[in-house]
N, C-alpha and C positions, 0 to 999 in steps of 0.2 A: 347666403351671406358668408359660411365658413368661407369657400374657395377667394371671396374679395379679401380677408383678412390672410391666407394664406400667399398672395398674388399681392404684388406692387400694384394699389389702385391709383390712377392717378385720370382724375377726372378732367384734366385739362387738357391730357392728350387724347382722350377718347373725345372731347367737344373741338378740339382742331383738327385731328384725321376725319371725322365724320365732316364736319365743314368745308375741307377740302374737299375730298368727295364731290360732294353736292355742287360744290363752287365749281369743281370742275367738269363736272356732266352738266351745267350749266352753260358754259364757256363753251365748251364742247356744240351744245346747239346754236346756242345763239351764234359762234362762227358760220354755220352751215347758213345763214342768213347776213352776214358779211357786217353783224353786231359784235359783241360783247354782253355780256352778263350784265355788267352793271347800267348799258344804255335799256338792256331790255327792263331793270327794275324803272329804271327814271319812267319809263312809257309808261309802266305802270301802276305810276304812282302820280300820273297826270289825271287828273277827274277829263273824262271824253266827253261830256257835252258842255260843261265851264271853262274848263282847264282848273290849274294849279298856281296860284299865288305863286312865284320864284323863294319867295322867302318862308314858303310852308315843306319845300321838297327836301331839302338836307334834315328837316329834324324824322322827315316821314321815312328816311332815306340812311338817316344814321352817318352822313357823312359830312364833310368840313366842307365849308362855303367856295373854298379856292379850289377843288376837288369838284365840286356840283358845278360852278362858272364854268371850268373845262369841260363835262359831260353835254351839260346845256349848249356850246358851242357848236361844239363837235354835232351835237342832234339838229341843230338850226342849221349848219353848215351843207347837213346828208339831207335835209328836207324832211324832216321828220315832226317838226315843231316849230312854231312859228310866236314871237312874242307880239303881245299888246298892252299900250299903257293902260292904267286903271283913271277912269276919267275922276276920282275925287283925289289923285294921288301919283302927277306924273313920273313921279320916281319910282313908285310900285308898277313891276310887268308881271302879269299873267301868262303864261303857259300854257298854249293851246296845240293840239294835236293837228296835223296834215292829214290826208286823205292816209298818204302813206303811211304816218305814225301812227294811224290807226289800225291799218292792216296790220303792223309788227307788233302792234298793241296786242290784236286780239290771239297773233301766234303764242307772244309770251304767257299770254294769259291760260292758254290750250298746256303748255308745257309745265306752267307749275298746277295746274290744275288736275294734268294727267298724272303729274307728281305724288301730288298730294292725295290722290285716289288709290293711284297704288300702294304708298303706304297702310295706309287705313286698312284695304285690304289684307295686307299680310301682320296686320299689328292688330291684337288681339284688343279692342276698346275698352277696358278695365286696364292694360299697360298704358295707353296711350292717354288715359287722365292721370295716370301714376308718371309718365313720361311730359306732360304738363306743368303738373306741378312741381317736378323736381327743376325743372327747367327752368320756372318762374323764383324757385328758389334760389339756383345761382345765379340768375338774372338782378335778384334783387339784393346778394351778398354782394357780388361783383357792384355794381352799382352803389352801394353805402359803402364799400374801402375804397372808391373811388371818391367819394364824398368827403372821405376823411382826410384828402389832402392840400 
């Protein structure tokens, strides 16, 4: 703890250089697949044997509606995902994956799962509930100054 008080902490740049990061070894694969990053989260955040309600994916997704319309296109356009009206609710479409959405499904899935493994492994499990919790804490400060306005 001396060395943080001795050192400019500034947590907001350590939570956006790491994010970059990430963001970008991300990016980084999913090109190698002729994706992006954020189509690989949409795939998987599609439920693969129901599909995905259109109007559940941006809050699951964290992103704005006018933003998800154009990913969604974009996926339907490359064959990736195909919509279906909801028969109590012709204005409501569902989200359903292609053969092929499913195959980049299950890479994305290999890749944050390969991710997620090798952390764990070099992250000692007593930091990584201390790295949780702290997390869930600026998660939930950031989120009520955001309430406040």
């Amino acid at each position: 703890m001396s060395k943080i008080k001795k050192e400019k902490f500034e947590i907001d740049l350590i939570l956006k250089s790491t994010w970059l990061a990430v963001s970008k070894m991300y990016a980084e694969m999913a090109s190698a697949y002729d994706s992006t990053a954020v189509q690989a989260l949409t795939l998987l955040k599609i439920d693969p044997k129901e599909g995905t309600r259109s109007t559940n994916l941006g809050p699951k997704m964290a992103i704005e509606p006018t933003s998800l319309t154009r990913i969604i296109k974009l996926l339907e356009d490359n064959g990736f995902i195909y919509k279906v009206k909801t028969e109590t609710d012709k204005r409501e479409v569902i989200i359903k994956l292609t053969e092929k959405g499913m195959k980049h499904r299950e890479i994305s899935k290999d890749v944050v799962v390969n991710f997620n493994h090798t952390i764990i492994e070099k992250v000692d499990p007593q930091k990584l509930e201390i790295f949780k919790e702290v997390m869930e804490t600026i998660l939930k400060t950031a989120n009520n100054i955001n309430n406040l306005k």
